[in-house]
C-alpha positions as CSV (number, residue, x, y, z in Angstrom):
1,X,-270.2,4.8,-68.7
2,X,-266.7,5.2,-70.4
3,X,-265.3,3.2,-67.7
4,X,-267.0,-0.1,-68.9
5,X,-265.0,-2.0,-71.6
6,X,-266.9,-1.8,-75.2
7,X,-267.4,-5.7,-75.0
8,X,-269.5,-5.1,-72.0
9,X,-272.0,-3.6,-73.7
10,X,-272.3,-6.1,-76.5
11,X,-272.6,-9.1,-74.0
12,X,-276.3,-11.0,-73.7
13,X,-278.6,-8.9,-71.0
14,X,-278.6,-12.0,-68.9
15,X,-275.1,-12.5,-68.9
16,X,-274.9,-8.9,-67.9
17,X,-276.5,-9.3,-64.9
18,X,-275.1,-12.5,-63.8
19,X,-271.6,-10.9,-63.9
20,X,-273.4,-7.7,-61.9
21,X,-274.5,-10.3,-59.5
22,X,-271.4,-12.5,-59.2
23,X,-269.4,-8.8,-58.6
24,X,-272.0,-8.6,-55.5
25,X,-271.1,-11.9,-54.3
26,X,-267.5,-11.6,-54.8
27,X,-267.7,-8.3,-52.2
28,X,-269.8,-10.5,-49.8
29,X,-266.8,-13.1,-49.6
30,X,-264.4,-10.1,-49.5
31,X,-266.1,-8.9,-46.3
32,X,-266.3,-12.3,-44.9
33,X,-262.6,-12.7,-45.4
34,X,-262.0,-10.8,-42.8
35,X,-262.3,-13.5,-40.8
36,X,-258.5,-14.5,-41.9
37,X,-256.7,-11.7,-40.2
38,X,-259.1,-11.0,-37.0
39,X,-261.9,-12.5,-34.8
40,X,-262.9,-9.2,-33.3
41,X,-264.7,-6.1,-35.0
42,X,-266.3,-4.0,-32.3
43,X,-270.1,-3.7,-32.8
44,X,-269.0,-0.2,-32.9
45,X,-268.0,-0.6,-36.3
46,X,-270.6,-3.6,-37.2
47,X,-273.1,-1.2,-36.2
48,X,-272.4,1.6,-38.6
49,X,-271.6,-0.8,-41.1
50,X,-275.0,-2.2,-40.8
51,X,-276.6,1.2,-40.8
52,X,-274.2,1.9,-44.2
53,X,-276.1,-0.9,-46.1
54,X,-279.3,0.3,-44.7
55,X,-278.7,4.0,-46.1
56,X,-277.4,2.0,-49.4
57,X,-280.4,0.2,-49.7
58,X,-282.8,3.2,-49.3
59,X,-280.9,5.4,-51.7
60,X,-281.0,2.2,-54.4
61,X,-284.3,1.9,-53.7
62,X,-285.5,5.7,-54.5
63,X,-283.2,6.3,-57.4
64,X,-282.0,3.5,-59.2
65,X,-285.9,1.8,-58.7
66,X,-288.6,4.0,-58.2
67,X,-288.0,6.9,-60.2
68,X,-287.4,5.1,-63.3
69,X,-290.9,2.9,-62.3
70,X,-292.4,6.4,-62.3
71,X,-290.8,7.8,-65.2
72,X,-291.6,4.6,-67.5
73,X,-295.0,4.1,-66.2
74,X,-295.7,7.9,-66.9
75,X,-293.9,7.5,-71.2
76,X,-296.0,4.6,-71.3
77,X,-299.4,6.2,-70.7
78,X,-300.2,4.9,-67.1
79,X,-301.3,6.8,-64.2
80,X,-297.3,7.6,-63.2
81,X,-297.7,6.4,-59.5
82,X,-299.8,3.7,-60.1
83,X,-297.2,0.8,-60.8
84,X,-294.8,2.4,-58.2
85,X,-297.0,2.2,-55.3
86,X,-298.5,-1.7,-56.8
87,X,-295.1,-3.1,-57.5
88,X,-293.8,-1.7,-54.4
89,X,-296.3,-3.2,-52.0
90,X,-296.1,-6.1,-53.3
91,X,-292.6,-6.7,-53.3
92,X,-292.9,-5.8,-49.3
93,X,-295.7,-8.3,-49.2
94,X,-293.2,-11.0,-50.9
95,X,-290.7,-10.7,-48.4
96,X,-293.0,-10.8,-45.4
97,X,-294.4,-14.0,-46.5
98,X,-290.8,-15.1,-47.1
99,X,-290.2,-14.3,-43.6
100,X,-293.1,-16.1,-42.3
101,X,-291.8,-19.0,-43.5
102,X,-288.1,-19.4,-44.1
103,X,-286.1,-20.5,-40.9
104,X,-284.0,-17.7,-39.8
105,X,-282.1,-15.8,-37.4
106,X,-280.9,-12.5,-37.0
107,X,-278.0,-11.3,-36.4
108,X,-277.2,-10.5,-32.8
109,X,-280.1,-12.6,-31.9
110,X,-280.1,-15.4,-29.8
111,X,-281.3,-18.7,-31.3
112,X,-284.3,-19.1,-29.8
113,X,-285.9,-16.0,-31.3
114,X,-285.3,-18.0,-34.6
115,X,-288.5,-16.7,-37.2
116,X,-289.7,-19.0,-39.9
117,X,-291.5,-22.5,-39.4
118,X,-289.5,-24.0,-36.7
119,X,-286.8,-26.5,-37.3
120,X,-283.6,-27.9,-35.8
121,X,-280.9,-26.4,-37.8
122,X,-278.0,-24.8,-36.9
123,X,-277.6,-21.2,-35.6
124,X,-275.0,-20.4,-38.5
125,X,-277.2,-21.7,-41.2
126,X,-279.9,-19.9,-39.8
127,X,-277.9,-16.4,-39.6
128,X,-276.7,-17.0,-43.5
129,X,-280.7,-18.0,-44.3
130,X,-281.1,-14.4,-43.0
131,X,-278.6,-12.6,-45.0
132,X,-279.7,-14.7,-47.8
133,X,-283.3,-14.0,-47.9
134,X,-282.3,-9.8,-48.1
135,X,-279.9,-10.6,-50.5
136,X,-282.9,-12.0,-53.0
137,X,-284.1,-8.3,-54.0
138,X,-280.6,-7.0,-54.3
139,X,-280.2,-9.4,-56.7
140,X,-283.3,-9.2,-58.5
141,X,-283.0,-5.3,-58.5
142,X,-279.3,-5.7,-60.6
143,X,-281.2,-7.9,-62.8
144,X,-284.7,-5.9,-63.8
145,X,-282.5,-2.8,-64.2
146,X,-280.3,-4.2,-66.4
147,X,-283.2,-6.6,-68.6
148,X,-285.2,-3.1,-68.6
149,X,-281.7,-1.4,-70.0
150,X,-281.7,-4.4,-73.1
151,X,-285.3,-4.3,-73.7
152,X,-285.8,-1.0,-75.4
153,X,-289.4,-0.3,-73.9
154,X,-287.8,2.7,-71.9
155,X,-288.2,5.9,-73.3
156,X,-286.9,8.1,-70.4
157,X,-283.8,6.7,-70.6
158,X,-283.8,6.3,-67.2
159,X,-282.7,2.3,-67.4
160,X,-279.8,1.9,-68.3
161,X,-276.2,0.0,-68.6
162,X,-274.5,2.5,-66.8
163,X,-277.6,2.7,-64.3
164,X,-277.4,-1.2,-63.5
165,X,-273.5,-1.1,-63.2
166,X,-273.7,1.4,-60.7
167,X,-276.6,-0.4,-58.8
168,X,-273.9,-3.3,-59.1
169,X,-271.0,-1.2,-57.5
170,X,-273.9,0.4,-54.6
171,X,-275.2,-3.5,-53.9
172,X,-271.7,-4.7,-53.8
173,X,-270.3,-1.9,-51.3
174,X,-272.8,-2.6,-48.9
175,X,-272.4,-6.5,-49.3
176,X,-268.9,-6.1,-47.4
177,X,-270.8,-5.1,-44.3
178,X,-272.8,-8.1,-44.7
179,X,-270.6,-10.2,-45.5
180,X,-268.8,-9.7,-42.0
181,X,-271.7,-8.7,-39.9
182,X,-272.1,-12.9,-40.5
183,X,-268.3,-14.6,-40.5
184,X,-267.5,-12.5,-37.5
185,X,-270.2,-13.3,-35.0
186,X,-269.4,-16.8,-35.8
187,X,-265.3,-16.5,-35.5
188,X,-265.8,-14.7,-31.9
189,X,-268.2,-17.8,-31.4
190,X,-265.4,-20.1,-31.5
191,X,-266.5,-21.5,-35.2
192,X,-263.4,-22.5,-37.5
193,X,-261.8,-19.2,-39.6
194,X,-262.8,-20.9,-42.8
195,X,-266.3,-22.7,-41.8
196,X,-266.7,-18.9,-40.7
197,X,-265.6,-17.2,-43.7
198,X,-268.0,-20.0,-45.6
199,X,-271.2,-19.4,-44.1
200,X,-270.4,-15.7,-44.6
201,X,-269.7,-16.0,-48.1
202,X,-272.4,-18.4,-48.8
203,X,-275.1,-16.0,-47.9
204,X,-274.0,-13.8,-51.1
205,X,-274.3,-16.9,-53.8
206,X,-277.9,-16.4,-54.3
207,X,-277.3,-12.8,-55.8
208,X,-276.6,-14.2,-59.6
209,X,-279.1,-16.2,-59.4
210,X,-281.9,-13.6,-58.5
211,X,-280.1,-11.5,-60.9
212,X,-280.3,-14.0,-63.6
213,X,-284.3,-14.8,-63.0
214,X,-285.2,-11.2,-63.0
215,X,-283.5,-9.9,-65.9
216,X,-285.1,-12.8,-67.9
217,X,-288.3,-12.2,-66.3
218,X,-288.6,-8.7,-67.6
219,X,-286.9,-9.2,-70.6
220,X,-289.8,-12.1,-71.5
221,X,-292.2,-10.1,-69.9
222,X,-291.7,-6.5,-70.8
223,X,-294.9,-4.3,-69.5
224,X,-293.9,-5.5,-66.2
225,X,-290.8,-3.5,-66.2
226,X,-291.7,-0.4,-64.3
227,X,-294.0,-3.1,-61.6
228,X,-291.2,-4.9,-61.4
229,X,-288.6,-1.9,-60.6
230,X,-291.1,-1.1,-57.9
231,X,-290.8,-4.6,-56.5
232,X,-287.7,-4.7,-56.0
233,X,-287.6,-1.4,-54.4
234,X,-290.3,-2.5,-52.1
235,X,-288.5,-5.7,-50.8
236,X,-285.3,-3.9,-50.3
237,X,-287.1,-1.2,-47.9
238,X,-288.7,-4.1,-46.5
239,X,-285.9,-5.3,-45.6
240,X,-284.3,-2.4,-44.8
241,X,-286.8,-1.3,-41.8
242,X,-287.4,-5.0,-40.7
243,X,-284.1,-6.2,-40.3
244,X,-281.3,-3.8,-41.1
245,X,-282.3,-0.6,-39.0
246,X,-283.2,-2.8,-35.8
247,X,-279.8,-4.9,-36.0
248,X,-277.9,-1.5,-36.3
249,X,-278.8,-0.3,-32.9
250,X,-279.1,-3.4,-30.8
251,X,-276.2,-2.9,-29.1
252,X,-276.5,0.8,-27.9
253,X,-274.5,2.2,-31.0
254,X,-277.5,4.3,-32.1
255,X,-276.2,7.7,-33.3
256,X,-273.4,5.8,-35.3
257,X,-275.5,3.6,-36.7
258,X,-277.9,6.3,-37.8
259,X,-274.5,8.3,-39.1
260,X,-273.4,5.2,-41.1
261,X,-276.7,5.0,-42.7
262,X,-277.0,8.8,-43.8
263,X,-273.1,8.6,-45.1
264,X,-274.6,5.7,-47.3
265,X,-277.2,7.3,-48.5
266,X,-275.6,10.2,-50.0
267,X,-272.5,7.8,-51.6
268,X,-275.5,5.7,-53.2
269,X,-276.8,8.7,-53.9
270,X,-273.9,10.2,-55.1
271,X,-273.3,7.2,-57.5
272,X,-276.4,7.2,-58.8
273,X,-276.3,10.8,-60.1
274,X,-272.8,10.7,-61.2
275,X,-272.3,7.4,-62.6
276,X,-275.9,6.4,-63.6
C-alpha cells in the first residue's frame, strides 16, 4: 500500500496492530464528539448509521476474514472449509456466552431489558458494556490479520499489511456510527456533554487491547491463523445479526436502515478489493 510510510512496515507486528487499533478508537471518540456541537441526531440518521456498521462488518467479515481462512487452510493442506466453518462457529459461540454473562444494555432499549447476570449499575455503563463487548472482535480481527501478515505461514498472500490497514480504515469508519449511536442517547437524556462524550469514547478503548492479544496470539501460535481469521469473522456476524440489524430498525427506519447497510457493504467491499 504506497500510501503507508516505509517505517510502517518495518515496525514490530504488535505494535502494528496496536496503532490499527488505537486508529479505531480514535474514530469512536471522533463520533462521540459530536456530542460538543448537538444533542439531537434524528434516529433517521442513527438508524442508517447503524445499518452502515452492520453492512461494514459483514463485508469485513467475508473478505478481509474468511477468504483468507479458506485460502490459507486450503495452501496448507487442510480440507479448505474446514477451519472456516470451526473457527467461525466458534467465535459466534464466544460471544454468545459473553452475552450471557456480561451486564448490558442496548441501545434504544430501556433499562430493564438489561441482558447479562443482573446488577445495579448504571444505564450508561451498561450501554458502553454493549458497544464494548462488539468492539472485542473488531479488535481482535485488526490484530490476527496483521500477526498472520508478519508471520510468513501465508502462502496465498492473502494476509497482508496492506490487508490489515484497510481492515483498520473499514473498523474505524464504522466506529463513528458507534461512537454516537452511544454519546447521543445519553446527551438527549439530559447526561453532561463531556460525561456523554466519555462513555461514548470509552466503549472504543478496548480495540488496542484485543488488537494487541490477537496479533500475539497468532503470531505465538501460528497454525491457528486461518481458525482464528474465522473467529473473528464469526463474532463480528454474531454481532452483527444479534445486536446491530435489530437496533437499526427499532424505530420504524427500516428501508434506510437496510440502505445504509448495503452502501456499507460495497465501500467495505470496495476497500477491500482496492486497497487490500
Amino acid at each position: 500500500m504506497d500510501i503507508l510510510p516505509t517505517w510502517f512496515f518495518e515496525l514490530n507486528p504488535i505494535v502494528q496492530a496496536l496503532l490499527g487499533g488505537l486508529f479505531t478508537w480514535g474514530v469512536t471518540a471522533l463520533g462521540a464528539g459530536l456530542v460538543f456541537f448537538t444533542k439531537n441526531v434524528s434516529y433517521a440518521v442513527l438508524d442508517s448509521m447503524m445499518g452502515f456498521a452492520a453492512g461494514v462488518m459483514i463485508a469485513a467479515s467475508v473478505w478481509s476474514l474468511i477468504i483468507p481462512s479458506i485460502d490459507m487452510a486450503e495452501a496448507q493442506g487442510i480440507i479448505p472449509w474446514m477451519p472456516a466453518v470451526i473457527g467461525f462457529l466458534v467465535g459466534g459461540i464466544f460471544l454468545r456466552v459473553c452475552d450471557q454473562y456480561l451486564p448490558h444494555l442496548h441501545i434504544g432499549m430501556p433499562k430493564s431489558e438489561a441482558e447479562g447476570v443482573k446488577t445495579t449499575w448504571r444505564r450508561a455503563t451498561l450501554l458502553v458494556l454493549a458497544i464494548t463487548l462488539h468492539n472485542i472482535p473488531e479488535g481482535l480481527a485488526i490484530g490476527v490479520l496483521f500477526g498472520a501478515a508478519a508471520s510468513g505461514v501465508d502462502p496465498t498472500g492473502s494476509a497482508t499489511i496492506a490487508a490489515a490497514v484497510t481492515l483498520s480504515l473499514g473498523i474505524g469508519i464504522q466506529n463513528f456510527p458507534e461512537g454516537v449511536a452511544v454519546s447521543m442517547p445519553l446527551r438527549r437524556e439530559g447526561v453532561g456533554i463531556l460525561k456523554s462524550f466519555n462513555y461514548g469514547q470509552l466503549s472504543g478503548v478496548v480495540e488496542p487491547v484485543s488488537a494487541v492479544i490477537g496479533a500475539a496470539a497468532v503470531l505465538m501460535i501460528q497454525p491457528i491463523l486461518p481458525y482464528a481469521l474465522a473467529f473473528a469473522a464469526g463474532a463480528m456476524i454474531y454481532v452483527v445479526i444479534e445486536e446491530l440489524i435489530p437496533e437499526s430498525q427499532l424505530h420504524g427506519n427500516t428501508d434506510l436502515a437496510t440502505m445504509g447497510a448495503m452502501v456499507g457493504f460495497c465501500v467495505m467491499m470496495v476497500l477491500d478489493v482496492a486497497l487490500g
